[in-house]
N, C-alpha and C positions, 0 to 999 in steps of 0.2 A: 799605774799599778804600785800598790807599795810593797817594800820585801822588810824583811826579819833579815836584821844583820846576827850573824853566830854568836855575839857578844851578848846579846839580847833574851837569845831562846831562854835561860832558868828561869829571866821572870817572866816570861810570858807562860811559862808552864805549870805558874801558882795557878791553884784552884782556886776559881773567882765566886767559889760560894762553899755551904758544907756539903763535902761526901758520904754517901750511903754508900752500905754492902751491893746494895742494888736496888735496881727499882721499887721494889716490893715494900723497902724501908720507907719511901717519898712519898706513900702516897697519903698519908695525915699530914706531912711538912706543906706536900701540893695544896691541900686542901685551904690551909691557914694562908699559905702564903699567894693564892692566884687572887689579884685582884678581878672586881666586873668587867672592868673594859679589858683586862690581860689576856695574853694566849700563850698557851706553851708551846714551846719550841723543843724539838729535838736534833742533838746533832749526833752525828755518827751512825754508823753502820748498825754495831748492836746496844747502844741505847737504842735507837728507834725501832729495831726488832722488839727488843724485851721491853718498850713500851707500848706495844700493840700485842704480846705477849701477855699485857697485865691489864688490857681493854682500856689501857690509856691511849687515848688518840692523839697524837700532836695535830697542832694548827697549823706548825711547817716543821718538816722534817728536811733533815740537808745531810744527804748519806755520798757518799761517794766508790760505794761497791768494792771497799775495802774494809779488811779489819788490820789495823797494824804492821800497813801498809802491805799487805799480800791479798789477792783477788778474793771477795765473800762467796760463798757459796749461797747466800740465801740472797732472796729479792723480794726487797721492801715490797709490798702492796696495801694500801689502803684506799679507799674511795676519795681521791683527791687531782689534784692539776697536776701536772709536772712540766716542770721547768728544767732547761740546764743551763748550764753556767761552766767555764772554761776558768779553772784556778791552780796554779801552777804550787808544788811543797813549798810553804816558807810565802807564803804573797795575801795581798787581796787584792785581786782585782777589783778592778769598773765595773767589768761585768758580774763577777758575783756581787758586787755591794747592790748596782743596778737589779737583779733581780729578786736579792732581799730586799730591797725596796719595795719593787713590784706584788712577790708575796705578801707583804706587809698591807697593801690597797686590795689585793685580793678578798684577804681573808675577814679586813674591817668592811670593807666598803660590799661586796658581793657575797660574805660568809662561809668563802671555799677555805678548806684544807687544802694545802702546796706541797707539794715536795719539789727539792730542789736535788738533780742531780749533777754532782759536782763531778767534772773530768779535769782530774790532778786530785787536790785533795781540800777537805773539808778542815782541815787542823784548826785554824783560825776566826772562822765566819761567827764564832763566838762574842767575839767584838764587832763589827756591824752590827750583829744581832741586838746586843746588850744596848747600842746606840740608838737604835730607829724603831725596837722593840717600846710598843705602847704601853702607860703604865702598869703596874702591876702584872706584869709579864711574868713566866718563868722559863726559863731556857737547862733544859738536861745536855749534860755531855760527857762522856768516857773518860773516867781518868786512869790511863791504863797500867793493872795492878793492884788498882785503889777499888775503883769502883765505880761510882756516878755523881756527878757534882750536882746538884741543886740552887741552880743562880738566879737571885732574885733582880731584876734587871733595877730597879728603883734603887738595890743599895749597888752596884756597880757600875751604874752609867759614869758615872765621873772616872774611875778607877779606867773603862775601857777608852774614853776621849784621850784620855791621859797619854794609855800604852798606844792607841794608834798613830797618835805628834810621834813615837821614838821610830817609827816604821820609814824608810828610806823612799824615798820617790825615785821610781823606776820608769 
């Protein structure tokens, strides 16, 4: 498991792509920027609502039935797998890298939609993501206040190897 030391959290709280007011604004940026072989990824509660709200489908969606850390009232559904995955505030587990992985053979290799439900929290899977996410990928995620990040995984992969070396083994 690796954890987020305190000293750490502001940068990992930069936004690893540009923000939109909301979905609604990404979907020309999505259009330019999803490579052939890419799949979009959603994270959080409501990005992946209000991206199934705007008949955008994620390829893995990874909610963890919170919004800003207090219980969602809504429950993701779309025609897809699900998965869970045990990930503690402030960590990434094995297990969740393990089953983004998994998603990831899913979605190429058999052409299912995933969701991944996280018990603990989703905050981070960002990176995993940005790392084993195939090229031309784009990955959405909540930037809370802001809006929606739009991360193009080809220009952040380096950026997320980087931040995951500073992560502590636990």
């Amino acid at each position: 498991m690796l954890v987020l030391k305190k000293e750490l959290r502001s940068e990992f709280k930069k936004p690893f792509g540009k923000i939109y007011p909301s979905i609604a604004d990404t979907e020309e940026p999505l259009k330019e920027s999803l490579g052939d072989d890419g799949v979009i990824i959603s994270i959080g509660d409501v990005t992946t609502q209000n991206m199934l709200d705007a008949d955008i489908i994620p390829d893995m969606g990874i909610v963890d039935n919170k919004i800003e850390r207090k219980p969602s009232e809504n429950e993701i559904y779309y025609d897809n797998i699900t998965l869970k995955a045990k990930n503690p505030a402030g960590t990434i587990t094995d297990e969740l890298q393990n089953t983004i992985e998994k998603s990831f053979n899913l979605i190429e290799n058999e052409g299912y939609k995933v969701l991944i439900i996280v018990e603990g929290e989703e905050d981070l899977a960002v990176i995993p993501c940005a790392i084993m996410a195939p090229s031309g990928s784009i990955i959405f995620y909540g930037q809370p206040g802001e809006g929606v990040v739009l991360c193009e995984v080809d220009k952040v992969k380096k950026i997320a190897e980087n931040l995951i070396k500073k992560l502590e083994e636990a």
